[in-house]
C-alpha positions as CSV (number, residue, x, y, z in Angstrom):
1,X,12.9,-6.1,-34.9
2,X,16.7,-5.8,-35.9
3,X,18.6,-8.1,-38.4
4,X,19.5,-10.7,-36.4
5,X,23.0,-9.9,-37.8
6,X,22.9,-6.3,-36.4
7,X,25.8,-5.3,-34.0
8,X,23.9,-4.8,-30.6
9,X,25.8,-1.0,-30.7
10,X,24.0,-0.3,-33.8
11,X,20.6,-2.0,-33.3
12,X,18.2,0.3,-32.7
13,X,16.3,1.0,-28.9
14,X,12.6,2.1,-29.3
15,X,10.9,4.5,-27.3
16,X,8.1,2.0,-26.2
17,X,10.8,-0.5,-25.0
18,X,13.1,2.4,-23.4
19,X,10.0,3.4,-21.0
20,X,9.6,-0.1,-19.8
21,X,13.3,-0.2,-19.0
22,X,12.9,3.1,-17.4
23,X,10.0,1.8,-16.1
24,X,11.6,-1.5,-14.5
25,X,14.8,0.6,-13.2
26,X,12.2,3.0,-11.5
27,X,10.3,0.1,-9.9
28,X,13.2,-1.8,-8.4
29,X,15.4,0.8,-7.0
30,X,13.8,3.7,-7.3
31,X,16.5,5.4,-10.1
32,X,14.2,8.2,-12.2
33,X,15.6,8.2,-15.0
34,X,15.3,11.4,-17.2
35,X,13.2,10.8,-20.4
36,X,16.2,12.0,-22.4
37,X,18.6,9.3,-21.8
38,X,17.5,6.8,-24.7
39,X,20.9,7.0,-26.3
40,X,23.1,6.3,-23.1
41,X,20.7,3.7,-22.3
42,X,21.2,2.0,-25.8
43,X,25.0,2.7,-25.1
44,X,25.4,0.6,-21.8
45,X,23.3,-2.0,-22.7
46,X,24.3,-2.6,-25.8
47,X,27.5,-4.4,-23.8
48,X,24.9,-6.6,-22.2
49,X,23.3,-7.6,-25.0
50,X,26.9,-9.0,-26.9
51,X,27.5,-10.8,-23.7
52,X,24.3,-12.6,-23.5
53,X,24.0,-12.8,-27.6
54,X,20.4,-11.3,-27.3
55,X,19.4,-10.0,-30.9
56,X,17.2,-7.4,-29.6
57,X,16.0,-4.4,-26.9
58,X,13.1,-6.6,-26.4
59,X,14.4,-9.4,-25.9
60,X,16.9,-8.4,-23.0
61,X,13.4,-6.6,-21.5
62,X,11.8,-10.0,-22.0
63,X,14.7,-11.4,-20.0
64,X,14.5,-8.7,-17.1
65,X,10.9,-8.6,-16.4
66,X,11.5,-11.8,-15.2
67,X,11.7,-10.6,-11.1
68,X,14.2,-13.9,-10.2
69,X,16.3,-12.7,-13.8
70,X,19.9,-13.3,-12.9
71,X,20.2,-10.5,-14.7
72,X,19.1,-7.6,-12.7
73,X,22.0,-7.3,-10.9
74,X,24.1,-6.8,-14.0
75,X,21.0,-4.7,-15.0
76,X,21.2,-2.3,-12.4
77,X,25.3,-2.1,-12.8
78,X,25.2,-1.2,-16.3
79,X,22.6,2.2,-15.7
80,X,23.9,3.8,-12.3
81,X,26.4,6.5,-12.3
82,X,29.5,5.7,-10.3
83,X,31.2,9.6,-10.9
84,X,33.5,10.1,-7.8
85,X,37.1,11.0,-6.8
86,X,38.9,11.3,-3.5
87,X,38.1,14.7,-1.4
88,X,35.0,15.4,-3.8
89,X,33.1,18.7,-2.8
90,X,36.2,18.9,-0.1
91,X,34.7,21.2,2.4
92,X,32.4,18.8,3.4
93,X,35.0,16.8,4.8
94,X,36.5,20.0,6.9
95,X,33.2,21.0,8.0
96,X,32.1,17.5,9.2
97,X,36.0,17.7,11.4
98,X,34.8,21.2,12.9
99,X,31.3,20.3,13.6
100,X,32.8,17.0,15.4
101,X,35.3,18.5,17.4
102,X,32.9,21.7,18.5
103,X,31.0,18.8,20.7
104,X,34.4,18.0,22.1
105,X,36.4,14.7,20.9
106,X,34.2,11.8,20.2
107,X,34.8,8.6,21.8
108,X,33.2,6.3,19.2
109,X,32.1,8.0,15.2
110,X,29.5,6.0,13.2
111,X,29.6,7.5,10.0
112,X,27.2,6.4,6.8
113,X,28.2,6.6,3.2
114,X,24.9,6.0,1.5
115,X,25.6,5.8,-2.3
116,X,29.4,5.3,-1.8
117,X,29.9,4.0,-5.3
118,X,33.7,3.0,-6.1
119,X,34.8,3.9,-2.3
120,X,36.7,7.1,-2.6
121,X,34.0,8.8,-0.5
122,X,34.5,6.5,2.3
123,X,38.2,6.2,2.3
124,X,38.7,9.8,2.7
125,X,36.2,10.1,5.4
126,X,38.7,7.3,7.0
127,X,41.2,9.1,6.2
128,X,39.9,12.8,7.6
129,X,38.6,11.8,10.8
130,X,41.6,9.1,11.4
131,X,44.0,12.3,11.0
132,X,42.0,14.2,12.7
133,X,41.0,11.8,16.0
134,X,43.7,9.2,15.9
135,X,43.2,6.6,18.1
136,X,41.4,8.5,21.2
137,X,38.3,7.8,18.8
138,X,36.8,4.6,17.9
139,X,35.6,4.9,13.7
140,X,33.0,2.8,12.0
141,X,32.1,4.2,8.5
142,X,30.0,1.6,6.8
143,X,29.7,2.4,3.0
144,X,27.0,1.2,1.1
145,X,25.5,0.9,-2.9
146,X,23.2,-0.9,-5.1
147,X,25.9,-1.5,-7.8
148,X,27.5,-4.9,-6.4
149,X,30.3,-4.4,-9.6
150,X,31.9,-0.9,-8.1
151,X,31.7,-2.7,-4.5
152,X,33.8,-5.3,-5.8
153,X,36.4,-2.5,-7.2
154,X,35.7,-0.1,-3.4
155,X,36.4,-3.6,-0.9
156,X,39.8,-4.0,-3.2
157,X,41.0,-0.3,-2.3
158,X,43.0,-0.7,-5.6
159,X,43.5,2.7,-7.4
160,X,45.0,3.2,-10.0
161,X,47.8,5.7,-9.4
162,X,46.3,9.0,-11.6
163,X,43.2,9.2,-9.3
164,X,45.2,10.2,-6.5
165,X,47.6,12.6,-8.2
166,X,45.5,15.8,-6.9
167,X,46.4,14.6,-3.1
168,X,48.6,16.9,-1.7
169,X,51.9,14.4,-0.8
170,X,51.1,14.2,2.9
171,X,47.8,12.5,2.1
172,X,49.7,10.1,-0.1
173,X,51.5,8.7,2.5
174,X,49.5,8.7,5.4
175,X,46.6,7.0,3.3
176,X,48.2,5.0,0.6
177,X,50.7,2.3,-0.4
178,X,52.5,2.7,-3.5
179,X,52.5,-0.1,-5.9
180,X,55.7,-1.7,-7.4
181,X,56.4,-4.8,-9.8
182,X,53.5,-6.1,-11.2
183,X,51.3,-3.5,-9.3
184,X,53.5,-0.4,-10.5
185,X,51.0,2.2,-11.6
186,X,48.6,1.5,-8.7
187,X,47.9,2.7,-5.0
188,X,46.6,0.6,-2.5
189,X,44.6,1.9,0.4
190,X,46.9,1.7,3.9
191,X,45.4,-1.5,5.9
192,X,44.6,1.1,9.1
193,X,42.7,3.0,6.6
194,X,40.8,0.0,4.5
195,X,39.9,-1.3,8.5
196,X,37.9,1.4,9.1
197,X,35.2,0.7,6.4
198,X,32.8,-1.7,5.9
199,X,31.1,-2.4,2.5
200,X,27.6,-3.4,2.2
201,X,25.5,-4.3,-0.6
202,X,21.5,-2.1,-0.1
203,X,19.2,-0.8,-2.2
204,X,17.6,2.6,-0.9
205,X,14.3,1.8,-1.7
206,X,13.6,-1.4,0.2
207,X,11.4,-1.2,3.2
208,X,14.0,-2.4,5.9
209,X,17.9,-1.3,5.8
210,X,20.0,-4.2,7.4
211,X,21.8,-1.6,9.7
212,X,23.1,-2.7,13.3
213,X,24.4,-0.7,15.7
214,X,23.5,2.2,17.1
215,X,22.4,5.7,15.6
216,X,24.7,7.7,13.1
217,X,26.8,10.9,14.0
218,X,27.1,12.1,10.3
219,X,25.2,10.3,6.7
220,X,27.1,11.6,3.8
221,X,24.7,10.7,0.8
222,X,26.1,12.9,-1.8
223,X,24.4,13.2,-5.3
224,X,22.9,9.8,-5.3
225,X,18.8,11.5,-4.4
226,X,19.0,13.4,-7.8
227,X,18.2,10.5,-9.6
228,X,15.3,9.4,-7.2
229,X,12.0,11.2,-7.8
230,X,10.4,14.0,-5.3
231,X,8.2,11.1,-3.2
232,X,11.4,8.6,-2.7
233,X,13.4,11.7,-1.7
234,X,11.2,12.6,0.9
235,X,10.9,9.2,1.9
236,X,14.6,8.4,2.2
237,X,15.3,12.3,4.1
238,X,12.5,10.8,7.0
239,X,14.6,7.6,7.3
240,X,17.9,9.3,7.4
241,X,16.6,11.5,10.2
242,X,15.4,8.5,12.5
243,X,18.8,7.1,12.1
244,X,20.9,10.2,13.0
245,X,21.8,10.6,16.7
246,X,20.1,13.8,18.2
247,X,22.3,16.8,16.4
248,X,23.0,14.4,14.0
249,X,24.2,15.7,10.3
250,X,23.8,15.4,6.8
251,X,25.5,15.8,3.9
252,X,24.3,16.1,0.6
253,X,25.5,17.5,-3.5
254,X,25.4,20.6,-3.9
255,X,22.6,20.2,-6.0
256,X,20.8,18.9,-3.6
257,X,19.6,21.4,-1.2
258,X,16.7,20.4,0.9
259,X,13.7,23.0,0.5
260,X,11.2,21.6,2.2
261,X,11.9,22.2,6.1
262,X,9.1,20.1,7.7
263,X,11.6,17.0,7.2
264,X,13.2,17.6,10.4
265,X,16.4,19.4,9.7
266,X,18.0,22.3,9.0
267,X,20.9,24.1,7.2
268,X,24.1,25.1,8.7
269,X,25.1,25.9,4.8
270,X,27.5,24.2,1.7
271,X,24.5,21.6,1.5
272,X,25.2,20.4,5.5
273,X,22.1,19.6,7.2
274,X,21.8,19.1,11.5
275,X,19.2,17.0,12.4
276,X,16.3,19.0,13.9
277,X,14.9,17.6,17.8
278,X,11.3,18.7,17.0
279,X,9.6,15.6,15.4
280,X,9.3,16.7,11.5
């Protein structure tokens, strides 16, 4: 055990109690994490442990293990990855316009971001197909993560004004609103933009996704299975499939490619995925 008059950045993290965090992650979302994360682990929890004035590791495990912990939330927030930016891995964005508009123009578009961390994904999937459609076509994106803290910062559409310097100008306009007085330095998301999202708390891994309407034209869940291990992956690619519309697509990172073919799809390239008819 630590001197209890350690600072929680310096007190140590053992491996015993790092592989029941890892452990406890892995259990209630289904996040792998790699065996050689010890230090970041110490790093992001070390904030945790100040807050809550915890003199140890083990005692913020002690406090976790606890299923009804009002902790897990901030828990799960403090060791998810939330890397993202506006237009990421762009051709996906002009692929999912072509592969649209070769089945003519779509009346209605239901389009999943699964893992949509701090909401740039989403808003420029609003903003692509909105450009692209107009208002001949009727667009539902609903965005979803586990993290409820970078929901919080996505449902704002608050940005500030350096992660959307790489937009060309055009984009700038027809997506954003700049800020001015006390919100100089910022962009705001256009209100015919933000209305086209939804945000929803889910965890991947539970048994039942709280999803109404009707079947998906397009899930985009981009980087987010890397972290899940090989049986959750499968799992999760058998779930999307039953929820994409017959053709349906899929997008995931591009180091995601999806090897094993007997899960119902297959590749039209640059990590894009069509949902195969034959039952997988």
């Amino acid at each position: 055990m630590a001197p209890r008059d350690a600072a929680p950045d310096r007190v140590p993290l053992s491996l015993e109690t790092f592989q029941a965090l890892r452990n406890l992650l892995h259990s209630h979302s289904g996040i792998a994490l790699a065996p050689h994360k010890l230090t970041m682990v110490q790093s992001r929890l070390a904030k945790r442990l100040r807050i809550l004035g915890l003199p140890d590791y083990e005692a913020y495990l002690q406090k976790v293990s606890d299923p009804d912990s009002d902790e897990w939330a901030e828990f799960i927030n403090a060791l998810t990855t939330n890397l993202t930016s506006f237009f990421r891995e762009g051709h996906h964005f002009t692929r999912l316009v072509e592969l649209l508009e070769a089945q003519g123009v779509p009346r209605q578009l239901r389009i999943w971001s699964a893992g949509c961390s701090t909401g740039e994904e989403p808003y420029t999937l609003a903003m692509t197909l909105a450009k692209a459609f107009g208002k001949a076509t009727t667009i539902q994106i609903l965005a979803t993560d586990l993290d409820t803290a970078v929901l919080e910062t996505a449902a704002r559409g608050v940005y500030p004004l350096a992660r959307i310097e790489g937009l060309s100008e055009d984009w700038k306009r027809f997506a954003f609103l700049r800020g001015t007085g006390a919100q100089q330095g910022q962009a705001r998301v256009r209100p015919e933009i933000r209305s086209l999202v939804s945000f929803q708390q889910m965890n991947l891994r539970d048994a039942s996704w709280p999803l109404e309407g009707g079947p998906f034209q397009a899930i985009f869940c981009r980087n987010v299975m890397i972290y899940f291990d090989k049986p959750t992956q499968r799992n999760l690619l058998r779930r999307y499939r039953a929820l994409l519309q017959p053709g349906g697509l899929l997008f995931v990172g591009h180091s995601e490619a999806l090897l094993d073919h007997s899960l119902g799809f297959h590749s039209l390239g640059q990590t894009i995925y069509r949902r195969k008819e034959e039952a997988p």
